[in-house]
Legacy VTK file of the C-alpha trace (Angstrom):
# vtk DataFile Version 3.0
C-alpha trace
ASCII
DATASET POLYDATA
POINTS 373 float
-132.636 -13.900 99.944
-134.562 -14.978 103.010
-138.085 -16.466 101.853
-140.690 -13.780 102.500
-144.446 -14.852 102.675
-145.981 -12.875 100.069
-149.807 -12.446 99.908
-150.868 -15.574 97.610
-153.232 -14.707 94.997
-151.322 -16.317 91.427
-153.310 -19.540 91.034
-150.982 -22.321 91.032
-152.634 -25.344 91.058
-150.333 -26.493 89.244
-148.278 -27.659 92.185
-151.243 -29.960 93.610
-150.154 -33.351 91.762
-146.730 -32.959 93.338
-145.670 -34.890 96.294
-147.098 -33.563 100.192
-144.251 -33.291 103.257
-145.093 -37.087 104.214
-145.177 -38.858 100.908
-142.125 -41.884 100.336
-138.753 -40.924 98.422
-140.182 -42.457 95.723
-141.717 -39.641 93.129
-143.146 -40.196 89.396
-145.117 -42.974 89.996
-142.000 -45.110 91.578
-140.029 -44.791 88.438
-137.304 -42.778 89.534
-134.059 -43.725 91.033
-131.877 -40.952 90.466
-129.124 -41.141 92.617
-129.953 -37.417 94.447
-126.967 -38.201 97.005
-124.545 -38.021 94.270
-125.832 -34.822 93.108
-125.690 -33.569 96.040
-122.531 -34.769 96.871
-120.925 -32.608 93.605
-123.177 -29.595 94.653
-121.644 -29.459 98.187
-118.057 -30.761 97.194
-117.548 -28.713 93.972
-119.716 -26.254 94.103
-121.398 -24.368 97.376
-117.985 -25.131 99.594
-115.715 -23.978 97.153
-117.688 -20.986 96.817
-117.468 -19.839 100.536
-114.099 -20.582 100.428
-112.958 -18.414 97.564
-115.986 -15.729 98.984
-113.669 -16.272 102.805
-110.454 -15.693 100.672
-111.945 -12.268 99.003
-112.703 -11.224 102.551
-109.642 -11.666 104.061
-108.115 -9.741 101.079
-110.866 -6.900 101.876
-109.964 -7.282 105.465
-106.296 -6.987 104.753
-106.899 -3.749 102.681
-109.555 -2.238 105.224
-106.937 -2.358 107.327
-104.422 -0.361 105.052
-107.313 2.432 103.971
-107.535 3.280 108.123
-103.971 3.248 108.679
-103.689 5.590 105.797
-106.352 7.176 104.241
-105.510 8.132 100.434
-107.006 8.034 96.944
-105.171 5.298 96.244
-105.786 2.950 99.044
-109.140 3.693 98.800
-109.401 2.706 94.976
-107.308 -0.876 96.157
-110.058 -0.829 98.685
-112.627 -0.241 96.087
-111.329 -3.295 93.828
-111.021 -5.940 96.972
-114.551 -4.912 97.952
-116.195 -5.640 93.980
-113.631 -8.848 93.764
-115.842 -10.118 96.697
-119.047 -8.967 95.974
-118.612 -10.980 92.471
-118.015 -14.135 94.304
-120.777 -12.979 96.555
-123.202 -13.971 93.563
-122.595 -17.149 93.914
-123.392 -17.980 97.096
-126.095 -16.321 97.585
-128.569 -18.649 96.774
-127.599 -21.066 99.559
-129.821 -20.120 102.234
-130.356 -23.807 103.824
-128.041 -25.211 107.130
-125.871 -21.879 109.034
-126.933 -19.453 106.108
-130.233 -19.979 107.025
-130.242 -20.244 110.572
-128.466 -16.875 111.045
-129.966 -14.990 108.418
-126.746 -14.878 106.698
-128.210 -13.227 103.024
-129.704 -10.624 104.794
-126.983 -9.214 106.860
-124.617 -9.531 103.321
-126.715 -8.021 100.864
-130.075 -6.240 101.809
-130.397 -3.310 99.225
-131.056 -0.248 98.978
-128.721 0.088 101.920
-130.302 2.929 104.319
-127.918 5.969 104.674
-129.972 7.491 107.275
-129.161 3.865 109.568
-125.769 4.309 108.326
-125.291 7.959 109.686
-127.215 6.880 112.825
-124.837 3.823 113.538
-121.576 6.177 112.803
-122.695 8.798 114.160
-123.675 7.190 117.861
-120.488 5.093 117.516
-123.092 2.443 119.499
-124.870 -0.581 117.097
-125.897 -3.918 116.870
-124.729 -4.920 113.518
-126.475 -8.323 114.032
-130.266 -6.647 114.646
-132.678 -7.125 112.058
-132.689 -3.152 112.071
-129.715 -2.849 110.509
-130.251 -5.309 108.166
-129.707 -2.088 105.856
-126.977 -0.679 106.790
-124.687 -4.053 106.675
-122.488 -5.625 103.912
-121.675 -5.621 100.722
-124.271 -2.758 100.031
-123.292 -0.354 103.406
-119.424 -0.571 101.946
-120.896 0.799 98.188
-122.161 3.804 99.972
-119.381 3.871 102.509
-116.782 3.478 99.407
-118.668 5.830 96.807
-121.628 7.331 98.345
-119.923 9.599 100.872
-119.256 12.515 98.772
-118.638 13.237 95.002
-114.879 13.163 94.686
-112.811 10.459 95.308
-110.455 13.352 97.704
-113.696 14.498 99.485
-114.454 10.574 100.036
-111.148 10.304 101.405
-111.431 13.487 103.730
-114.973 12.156 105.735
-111.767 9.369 107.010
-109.868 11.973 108.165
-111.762 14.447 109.380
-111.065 15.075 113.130
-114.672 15.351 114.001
-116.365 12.500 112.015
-113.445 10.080 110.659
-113.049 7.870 114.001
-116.702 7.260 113.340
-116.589 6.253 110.112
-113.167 4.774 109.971
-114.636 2.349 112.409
-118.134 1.259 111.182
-116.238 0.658 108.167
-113.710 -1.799 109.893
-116.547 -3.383 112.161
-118.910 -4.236 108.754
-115.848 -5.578 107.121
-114.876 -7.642 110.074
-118.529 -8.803 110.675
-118.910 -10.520 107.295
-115.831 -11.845 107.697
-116.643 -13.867 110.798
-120.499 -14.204 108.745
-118.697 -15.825 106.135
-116.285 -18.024 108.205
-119.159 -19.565 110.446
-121.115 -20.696 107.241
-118.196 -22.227 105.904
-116.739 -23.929 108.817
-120.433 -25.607 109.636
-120.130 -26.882 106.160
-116.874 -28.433 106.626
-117.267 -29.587 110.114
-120.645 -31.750 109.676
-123.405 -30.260 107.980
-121.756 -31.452 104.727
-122.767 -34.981 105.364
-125.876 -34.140 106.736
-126.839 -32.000 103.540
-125.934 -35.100 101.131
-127.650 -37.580 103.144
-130.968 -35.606 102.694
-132.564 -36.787 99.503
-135.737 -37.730 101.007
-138.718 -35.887 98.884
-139.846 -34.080 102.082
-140.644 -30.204 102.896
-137.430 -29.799 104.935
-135.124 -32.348 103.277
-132.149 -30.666 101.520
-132.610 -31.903 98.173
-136.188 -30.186 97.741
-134.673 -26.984 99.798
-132.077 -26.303 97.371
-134.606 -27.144 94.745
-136.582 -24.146 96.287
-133.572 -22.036 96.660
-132.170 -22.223 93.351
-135.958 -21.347 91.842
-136.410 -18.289 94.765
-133.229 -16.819 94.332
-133.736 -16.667 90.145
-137.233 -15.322 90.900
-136.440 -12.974 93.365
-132.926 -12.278 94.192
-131.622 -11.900 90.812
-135.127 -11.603 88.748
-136.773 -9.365 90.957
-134.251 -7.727 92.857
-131.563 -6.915 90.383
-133.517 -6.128 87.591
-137.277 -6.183 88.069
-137.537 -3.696 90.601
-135.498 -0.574 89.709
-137.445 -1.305 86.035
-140.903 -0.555 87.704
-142.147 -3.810 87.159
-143.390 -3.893 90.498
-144.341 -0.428 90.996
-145.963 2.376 89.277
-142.543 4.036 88.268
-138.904 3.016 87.621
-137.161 3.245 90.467
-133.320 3.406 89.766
-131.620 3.818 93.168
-133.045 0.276 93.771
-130.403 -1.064 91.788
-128.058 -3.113 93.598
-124.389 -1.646 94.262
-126.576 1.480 93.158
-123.274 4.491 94.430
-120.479 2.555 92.643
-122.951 3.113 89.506
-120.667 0.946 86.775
-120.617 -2.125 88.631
-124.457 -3.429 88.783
-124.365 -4.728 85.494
-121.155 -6.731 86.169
-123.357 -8.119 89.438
-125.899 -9.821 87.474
-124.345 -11.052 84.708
-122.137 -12.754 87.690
-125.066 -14.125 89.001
-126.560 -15.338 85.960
-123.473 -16.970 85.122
-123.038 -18.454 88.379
-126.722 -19.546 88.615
-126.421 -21.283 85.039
-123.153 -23.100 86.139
-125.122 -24.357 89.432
-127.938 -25.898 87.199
-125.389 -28.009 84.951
-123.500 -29.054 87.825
-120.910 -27.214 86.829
-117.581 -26.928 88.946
-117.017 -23.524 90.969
-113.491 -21.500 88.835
-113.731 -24.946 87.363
-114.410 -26.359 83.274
-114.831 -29.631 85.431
-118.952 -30.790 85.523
-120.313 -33.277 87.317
-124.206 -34.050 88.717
-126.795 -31.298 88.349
-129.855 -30.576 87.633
-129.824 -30.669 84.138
-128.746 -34.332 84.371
-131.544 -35.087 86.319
-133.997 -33.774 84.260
-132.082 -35.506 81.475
-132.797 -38.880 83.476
-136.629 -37.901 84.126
-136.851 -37.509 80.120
-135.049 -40.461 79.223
-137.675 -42.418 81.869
-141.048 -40.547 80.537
-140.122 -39.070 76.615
-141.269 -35.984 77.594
-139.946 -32.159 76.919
-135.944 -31.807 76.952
-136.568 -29.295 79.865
-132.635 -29.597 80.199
-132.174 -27.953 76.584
-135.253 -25.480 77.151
-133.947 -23.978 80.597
-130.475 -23.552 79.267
-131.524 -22.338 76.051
-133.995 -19.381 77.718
-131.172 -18.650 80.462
-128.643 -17.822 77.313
-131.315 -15.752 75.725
-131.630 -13.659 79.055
-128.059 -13.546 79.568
-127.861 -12.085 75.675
-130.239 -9.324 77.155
-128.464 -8.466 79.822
-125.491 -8.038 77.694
-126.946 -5.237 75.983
-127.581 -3.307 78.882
-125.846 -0.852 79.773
-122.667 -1.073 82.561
-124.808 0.685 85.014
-128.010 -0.636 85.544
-129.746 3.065 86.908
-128.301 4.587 84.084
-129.921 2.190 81.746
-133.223 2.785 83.360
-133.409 6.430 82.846
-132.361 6.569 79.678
-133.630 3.129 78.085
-135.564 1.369 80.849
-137.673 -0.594 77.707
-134.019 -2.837 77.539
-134.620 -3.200 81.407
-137.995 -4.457 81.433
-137.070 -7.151 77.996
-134.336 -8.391 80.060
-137.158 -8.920 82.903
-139.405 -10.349 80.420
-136.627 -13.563 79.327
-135.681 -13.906 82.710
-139.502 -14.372 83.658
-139.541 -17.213 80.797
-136.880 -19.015 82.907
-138.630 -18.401 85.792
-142.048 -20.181 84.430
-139.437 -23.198 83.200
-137.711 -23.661 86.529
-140.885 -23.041 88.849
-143.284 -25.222 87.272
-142.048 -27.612 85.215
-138.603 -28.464 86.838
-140.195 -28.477 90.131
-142.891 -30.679 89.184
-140.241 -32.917 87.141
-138.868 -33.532 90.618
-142.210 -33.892 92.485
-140.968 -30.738 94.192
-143.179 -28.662 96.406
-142.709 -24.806 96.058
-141.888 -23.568 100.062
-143.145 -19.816 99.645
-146.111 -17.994 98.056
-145.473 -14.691 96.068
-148.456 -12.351 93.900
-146.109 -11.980 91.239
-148.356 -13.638 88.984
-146.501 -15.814 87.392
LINES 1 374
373 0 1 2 3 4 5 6 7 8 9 10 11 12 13 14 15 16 17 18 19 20 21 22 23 24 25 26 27 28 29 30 31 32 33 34 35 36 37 38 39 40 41 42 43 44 45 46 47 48 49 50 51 52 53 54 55 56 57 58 59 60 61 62 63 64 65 66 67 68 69 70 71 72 73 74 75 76 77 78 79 80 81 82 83 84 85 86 87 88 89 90 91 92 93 94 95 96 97 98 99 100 101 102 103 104 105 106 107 108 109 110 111 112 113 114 115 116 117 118 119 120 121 122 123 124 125 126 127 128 129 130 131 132 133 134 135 136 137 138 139 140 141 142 143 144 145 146 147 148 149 150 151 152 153 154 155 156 157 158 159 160 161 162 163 164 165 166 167 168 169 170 171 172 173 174 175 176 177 178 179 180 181 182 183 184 185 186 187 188 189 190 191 192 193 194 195 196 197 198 199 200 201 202 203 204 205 206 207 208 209 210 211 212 213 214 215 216 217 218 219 220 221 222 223 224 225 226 227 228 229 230 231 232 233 234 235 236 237 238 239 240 241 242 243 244 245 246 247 248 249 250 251 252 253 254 255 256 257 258 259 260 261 262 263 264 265 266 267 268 269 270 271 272 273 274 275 276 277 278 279 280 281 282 283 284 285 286 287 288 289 290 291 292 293 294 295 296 297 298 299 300 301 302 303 304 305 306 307 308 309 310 311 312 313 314 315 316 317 318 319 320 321 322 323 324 325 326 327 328 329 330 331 332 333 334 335 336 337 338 339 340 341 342 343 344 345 346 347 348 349 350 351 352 353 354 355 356 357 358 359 360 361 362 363 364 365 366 367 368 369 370 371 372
């Protein structure tokens, strides 16, 4: 998600040996020479564009079968709607971390999935029939979490669901908010992608200068805020209570479709693991990633196999997530103790990747957080 300055009081000093926005492209004393434009060439080429294109593909499918569901409301089209809409919001996990060129310049993360959605914006917007999907104000009632409430939330049965579409007073309201948030991440989607493949791509793998805003130490700091708080925070760290003084279970993310949230992060977890080893998006293929570059810094210094540590602590969080339960609220009412363990191993990746990858690459972090980590 979008980087939110957080009140900084977690000492990390840690970060003070690493390089400032003006030092050279030269970091560890001159010693490395990693080759950052060909990681960032297989990062952008196998990786973030095929992404967005298989996420544009899911939407057009959703699109396709929006279209059906208003044209004829049943149980069934709704449950084909239902399946289009959780195919996307799988593929959705992995491109979420990407908030650097268009994603980040129109806020694209938090008009796709800002949750808990708000049903009161939600009723407001359908109810007027008169919205700015666009506004930061309904940053809430947009994408992928609006359609779980939209889809599940509306009422209890999947024929009562079906009956708030066809209702003569209210189902022209809803039948188009659905259509217009469908449509708008759609065209979300298809502007990110087509600035990828119409210039920024060469701009993004010419940027391996070690500076603030070049795009090698931006997706450095994306890939270590979106673990932190997108998936560590977010997804599991916040309907556990870690952050709060109780559990808080409607936090979770695709929180009315109930089943689905665990399927979400493992996803992501998955996806974010595969982006570290430079793995290939739907692909067995790897090339250039992180991994390998710690690998290099190793070879160059004999120090810790960070490679081997990182992957090793992400598959020991990913074996605690697998023992929760298929819906993540469910699991924190009646065991939230597995919740907060799988917190507690994703926080050990978190210390790995924030500290001592970061400082590997003579990487600045770009936000502040009192997570005290």
């Amino acid at each position: 998600m979008k980087r939110v300055i957080f009140v900084f009081i977690a000492a990390l000093t840690v970060y003070a040996c690493s390089s400032s926005d003006d030092s050279s492209d030269t970091v560890n004393n001159g010693k490395d020479d990693f080759n950052r434009g060909g990681l960032l060439t297989n990062v952008a080429d196998k990786i973030i564009i095929p992404s967005y294109e298989d996420l544009s593909t899911k939407l057009n499918d959703l699109q396709e079968e929006k279209d059906n569901f208003i044209a004829s409301p049943s149980e069934i089209n709704l449950i084909a709607l239902r399946d289009k809409w959780l195919s996307a919001y799988k593929v959705w996990q992995s491109v979420e971390m990407y908030n650097i060129g268009k994603a980040e310049e129109i806020n694209y993360a938090f008009q796709m999935n800002v949750y808990p959605t708000s049903i009161d914006d939600i009723e407001s917007n359908v109810g007027s029939g008169t919205y700015d999907l666009t506004h930061p104000n309904n940053n809430d009632a947009v994408g992928f979490p609006a359609l779980d409430y939209l889809l599940f939330g509306l009422a209890e049965t999947n024929a009562d669901i079906v009956e708030k579409y066809t209702n003569t007073t209210s189902g022209a309201g809803y039948k188009t908010y659905l259509s217009d948030l469908v449509n708008q991440m759609n065209i979300l989607t298809e502007t990110v992608l087509t600035d990828w493949k119409s210039g920024y791509r060469e701009t993004f793998i010419a940027s391996t200068e070690n500076t603030a805003t070049s795009a090698f130490n931006k997706l450095a700091n994306d890939f270590v805020f979106y673990f932190e708080k997108g998936l560590r925070a977010n997804k599991v760290g916040i309907p556990a209570g870690v952050f709060s003084t109780t559990p808080l279970p409607s936090k979770v993310e695709a929180f009315y479709s109930d089943k689905n949230s665990k399927d979400l992060l493992v996803a992501a977890i998955q996806n974010i693991q595969d982006f570290f080893n430079g793995k290939a998006y739907n692909s067995t293929t790897t090339g250039t990633g992180f991994a390998d570059y710690l690998d290099y810094l190793n070879d160059i210094t004999q120090g810790e196999d960070l490679n081997a540590i990182i992957n090793g602590k992400i598959n020991d969080a990913s074996a605690k997530v697998l023992e929760l339960d298929a819906s993540l609220s469910n699991q924190v009412d009646v065991d939230n103790v597995k919740m907060t363990e799988a917190y507690d191993a994703l926080q050990k990746v978190v210390v790995l990747i924030k500290v001592d990858m970061l400082q590997a690459f003579s990487v600045n972090v770009d936000y502040t957080d009192a997570d005290g980590d």
